[in-house]
C-alpha positions as a printed Julia matrix, in Angstrom:
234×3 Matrix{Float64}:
 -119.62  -198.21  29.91
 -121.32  -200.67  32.39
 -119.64  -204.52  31.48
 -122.82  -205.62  30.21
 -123.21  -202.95  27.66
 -119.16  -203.53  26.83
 -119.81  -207.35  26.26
 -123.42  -206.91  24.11
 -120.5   -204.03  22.08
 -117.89  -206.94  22.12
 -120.09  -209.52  20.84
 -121.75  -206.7   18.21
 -117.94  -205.74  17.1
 -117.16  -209.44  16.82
 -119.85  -210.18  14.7
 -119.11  -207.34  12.55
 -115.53  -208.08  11.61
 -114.58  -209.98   8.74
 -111.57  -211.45  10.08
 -110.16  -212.61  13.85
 -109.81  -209.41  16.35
 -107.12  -209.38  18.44
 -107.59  -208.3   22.43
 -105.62  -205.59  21.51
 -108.04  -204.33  18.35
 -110.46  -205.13  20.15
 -109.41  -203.12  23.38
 -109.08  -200.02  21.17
 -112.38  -200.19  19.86
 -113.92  -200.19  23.16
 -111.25  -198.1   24.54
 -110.54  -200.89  27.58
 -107.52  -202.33  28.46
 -106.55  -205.89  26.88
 -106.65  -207.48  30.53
 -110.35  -206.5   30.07
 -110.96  -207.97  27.06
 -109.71  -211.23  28.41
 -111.67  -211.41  31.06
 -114.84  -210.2   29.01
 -113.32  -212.89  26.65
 -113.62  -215.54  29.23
 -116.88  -214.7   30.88
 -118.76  -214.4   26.95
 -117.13  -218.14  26.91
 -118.69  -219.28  30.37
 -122.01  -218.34  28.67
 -121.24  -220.27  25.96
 -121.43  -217.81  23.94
 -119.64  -218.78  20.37
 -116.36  -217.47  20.79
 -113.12  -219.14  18.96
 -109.53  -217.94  19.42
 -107.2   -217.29  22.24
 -104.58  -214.92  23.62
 -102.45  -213.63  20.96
 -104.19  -215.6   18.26
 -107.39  -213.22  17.62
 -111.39  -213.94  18.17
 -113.94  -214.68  15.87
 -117.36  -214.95  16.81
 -118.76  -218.04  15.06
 -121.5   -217.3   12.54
 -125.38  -217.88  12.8
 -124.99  -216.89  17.01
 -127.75  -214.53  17.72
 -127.79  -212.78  20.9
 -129.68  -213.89  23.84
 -132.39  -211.7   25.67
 -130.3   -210.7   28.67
 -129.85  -207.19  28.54
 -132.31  -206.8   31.18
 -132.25  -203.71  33.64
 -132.09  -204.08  37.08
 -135.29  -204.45  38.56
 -135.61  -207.38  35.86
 -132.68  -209.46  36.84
 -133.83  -209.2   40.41
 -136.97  -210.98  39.55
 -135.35  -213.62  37.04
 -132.9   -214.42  40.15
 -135.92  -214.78  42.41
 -138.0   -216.67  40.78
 -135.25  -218.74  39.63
 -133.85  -219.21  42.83
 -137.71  -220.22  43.72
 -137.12  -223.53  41.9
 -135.48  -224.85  44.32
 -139.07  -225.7   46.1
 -140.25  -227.59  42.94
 -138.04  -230.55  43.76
 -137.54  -230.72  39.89
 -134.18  -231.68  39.57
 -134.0   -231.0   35.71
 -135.59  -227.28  36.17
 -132.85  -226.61  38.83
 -130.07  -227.29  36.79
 -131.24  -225.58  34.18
 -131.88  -222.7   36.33
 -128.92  -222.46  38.26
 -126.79  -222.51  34.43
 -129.26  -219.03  33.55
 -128.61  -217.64  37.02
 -124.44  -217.88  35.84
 -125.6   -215.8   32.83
 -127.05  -213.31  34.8
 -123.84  -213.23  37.07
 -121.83  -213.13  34.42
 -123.19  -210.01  33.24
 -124.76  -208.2   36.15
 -122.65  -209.76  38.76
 -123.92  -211.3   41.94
 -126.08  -209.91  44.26
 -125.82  -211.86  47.22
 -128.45  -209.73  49.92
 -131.36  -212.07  47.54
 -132.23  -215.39  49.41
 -134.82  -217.63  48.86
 -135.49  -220.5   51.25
 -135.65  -224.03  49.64
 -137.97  -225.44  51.08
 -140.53  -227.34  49.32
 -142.0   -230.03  47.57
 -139.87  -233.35  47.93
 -136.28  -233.42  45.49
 -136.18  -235.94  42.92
 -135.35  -239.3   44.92
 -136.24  -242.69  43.12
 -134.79  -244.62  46.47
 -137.54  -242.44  48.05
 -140.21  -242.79  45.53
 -140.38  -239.65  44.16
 -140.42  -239.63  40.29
 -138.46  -237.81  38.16
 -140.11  -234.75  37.13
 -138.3   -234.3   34.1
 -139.88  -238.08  33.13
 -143.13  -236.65  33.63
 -142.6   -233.45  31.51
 -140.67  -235.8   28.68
 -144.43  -237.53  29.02
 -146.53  -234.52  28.81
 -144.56  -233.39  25.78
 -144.44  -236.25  23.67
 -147.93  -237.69  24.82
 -146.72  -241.26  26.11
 -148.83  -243.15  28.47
 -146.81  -244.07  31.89
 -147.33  -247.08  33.58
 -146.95  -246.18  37.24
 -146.58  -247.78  40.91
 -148.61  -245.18  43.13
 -148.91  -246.0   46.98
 -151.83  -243.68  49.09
 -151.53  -242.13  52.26
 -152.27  -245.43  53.91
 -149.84  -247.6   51.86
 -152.04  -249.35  49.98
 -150.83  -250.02  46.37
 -151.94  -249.84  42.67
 -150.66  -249.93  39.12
 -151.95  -247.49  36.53
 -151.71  -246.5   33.46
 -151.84  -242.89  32.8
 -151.92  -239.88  29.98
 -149.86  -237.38  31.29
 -151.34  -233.87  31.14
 -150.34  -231.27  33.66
 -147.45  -230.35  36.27
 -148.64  -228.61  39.05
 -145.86  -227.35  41.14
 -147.35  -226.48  45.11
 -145.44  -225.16  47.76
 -144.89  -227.88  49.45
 -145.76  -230.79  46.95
 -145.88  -231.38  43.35
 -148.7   -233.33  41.79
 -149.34  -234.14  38.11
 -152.96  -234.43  36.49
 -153.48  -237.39  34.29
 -155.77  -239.38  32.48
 -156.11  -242.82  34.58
 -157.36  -245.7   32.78
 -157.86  -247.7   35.84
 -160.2   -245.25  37.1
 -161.82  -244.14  32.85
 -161.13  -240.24  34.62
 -159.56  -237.41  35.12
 -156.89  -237.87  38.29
 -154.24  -236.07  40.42
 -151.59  -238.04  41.82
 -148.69  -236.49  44.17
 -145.23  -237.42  42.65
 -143.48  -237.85  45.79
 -145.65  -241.01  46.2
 -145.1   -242.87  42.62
 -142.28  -245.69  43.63
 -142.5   -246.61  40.36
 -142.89  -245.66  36.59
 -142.38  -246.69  33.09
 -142.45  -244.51  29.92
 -144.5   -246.61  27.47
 -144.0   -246.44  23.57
 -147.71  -246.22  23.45
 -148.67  -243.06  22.53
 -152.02  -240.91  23.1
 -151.19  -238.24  20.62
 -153.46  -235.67  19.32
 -155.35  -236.08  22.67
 -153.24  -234.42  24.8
 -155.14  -230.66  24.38
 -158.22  -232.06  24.49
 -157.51  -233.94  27.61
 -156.21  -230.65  29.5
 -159.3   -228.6   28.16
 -161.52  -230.94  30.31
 -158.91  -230.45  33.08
 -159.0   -226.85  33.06
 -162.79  -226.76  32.68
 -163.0   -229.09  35.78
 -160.73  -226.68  37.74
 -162.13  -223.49  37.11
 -165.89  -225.46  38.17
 -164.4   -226.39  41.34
 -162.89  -222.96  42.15
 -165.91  -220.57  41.87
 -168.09  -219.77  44.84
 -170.82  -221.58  45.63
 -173.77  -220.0   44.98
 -175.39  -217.8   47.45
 -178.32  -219.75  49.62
 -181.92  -219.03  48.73
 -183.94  -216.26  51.12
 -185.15  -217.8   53.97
């Protein structure tokens, strides 16, 4: 039995019983040693999965855990480490984190596989000395459909405050730029992140505009990305 079908059989045999297990019950049922079922123990822990007990003491799975989707095969978790690994050139601190605790999962029960590298290079990291915002501000924004007051500097230094409706992330290869609502300007904007030196999440709110806002965006987009039309014969 490969270890992630003997820890989705722990967890299923843990859940099952109606009292603690100890690693030596619990060996016999999966017909593994009980240095094995420590280990397994340990790792299901690391993934914070819901485990309570210890050596000698018996495990109980704690009730209400449901098990996550990662019994993915291996072509699968190849492209979850990729792409995670790929967040790395969104400069979104946040989503980095975040990915680098799933890639552990995936470690945890597929091992490593260290011949997959992804260069990290990319749009600017998450530097407020530098001016880059925080990207996790700006999703926080998008998601609960504040306005942010922001100090945005252009290409030739030349300053403005706006306020702005968050709407869209738009993660480049080399830069990150959000899509907004400016009020200064009474339209739709983009503004690159690594050149807002300064922010404020407003309590003022623009809820229940939010979709209707990135409907116009997306209509604008798709406008600006068909062909022109072919010229007229001659």
């Amino acid at each position: 039995m490969s270890r992630p079908d003997r820890l989705f059989e722990l967890i299923q045999t843990l859940r099952a019983a109606r009292a603690p297990m100890t690693a030596e019950a619990l060996g016999e049922a999966l017909e593994v040693s009980v240095r094995t079922i420590y280990r397994d123990m340990a790792a299901l822990q690391a993934m914070r999965v819901p485990v309570e007990g210890a050596a000698g003491l018996g495990y109980v799975l704690r009730s209400g855990y449901d098990l996550p989707p990662l019994n993915f095969d291996t072509e699968e978790s190849e492209a979850l480490r990729v792409a995670l690994s790929l967040l790395a050139r969104t400069g979104d601190g946040a989503l980095m984190r975040a990915g680098q605790r799933i890639s552990a999962k995936i470690e945890a029960l597929h091992g490593p596989s260290t011949w997959l590298h992804v260069a990290p290079w990319g749009s600017a990291l998450d530097d407020p000395a530098k001016g880059c915002v925080p990207k996790s501000l700006l999703r926080q924004a998008i998601r609960e459909e504040r306005k942010l007051r922001i100090d945005y500097r252009t290409p030739d230094g030349e300053r403005t405050l706006r306020t702005i409706r968050p709407l869209v992330v738009i993660y480049h290869v080399e830069v990150t730029m959000l899509a907004a609502w400016c009020e200064l300007r009474h339209d739709l904007r983009h503004f690159r992140t690594d050149r807002i030196y300064g922010w404020t999440l407003l309590a003022e709110s623009f809820a229940a505009q939010g979709e209707t806002l990135r409907a116009l965006w997306a209509e604008r987009e798709a406008a600006a990305a068909e062909p022109p039309e072919a010229g007229g014969a001659a």
